[in-house]
N, C-alpha and C positions, 0 to 999 in steps of 0.2 A: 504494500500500500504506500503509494506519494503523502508524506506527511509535511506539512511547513508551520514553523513553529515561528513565533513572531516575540521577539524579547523586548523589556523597558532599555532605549536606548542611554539610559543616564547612569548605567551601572553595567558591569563585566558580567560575563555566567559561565562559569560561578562566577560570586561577587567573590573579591577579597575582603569585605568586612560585611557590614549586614545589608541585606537583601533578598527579603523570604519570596516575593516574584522570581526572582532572578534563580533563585535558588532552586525553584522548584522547579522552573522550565527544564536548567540544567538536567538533575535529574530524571526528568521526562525524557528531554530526547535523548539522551543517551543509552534508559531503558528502551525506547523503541527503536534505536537502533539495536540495539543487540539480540531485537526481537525481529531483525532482519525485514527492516519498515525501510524504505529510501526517505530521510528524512532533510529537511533543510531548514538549518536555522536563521534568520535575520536576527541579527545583534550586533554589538560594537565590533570591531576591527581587535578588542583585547580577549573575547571571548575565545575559552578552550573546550570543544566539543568535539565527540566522535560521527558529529551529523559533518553532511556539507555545511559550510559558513559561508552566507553571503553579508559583506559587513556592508551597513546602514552609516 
């Protein structure tokens, strides 16, 4: 399944300090990706994810 996950541009995902949005998207895609989903993330340019990353 094509998944796109869309993140608050005002924070990393993960965040490095608090950021329960941010936080949870993370581990969302990263769960579906490993649930073998094609996933794509939109989020900052500092984001580390196992989806594609298109930075915003």
């Amino acid at each position: 399944m094509k998944i796109a996950q869309i993140a608050p541009l005002y924070e990393a995902v993960p965040p490095s300090f608090y950021g329960g949005t941010e936080r949870i998207v993370a581990h969302l895609t990263n769960a579906l990706v490993e649930l073998e989903h094609e996933v794509t993330l939109f989020a900052s340019a500092e984001a580390h994810t196992r989806a594609t990353l298109v930075p915003v």
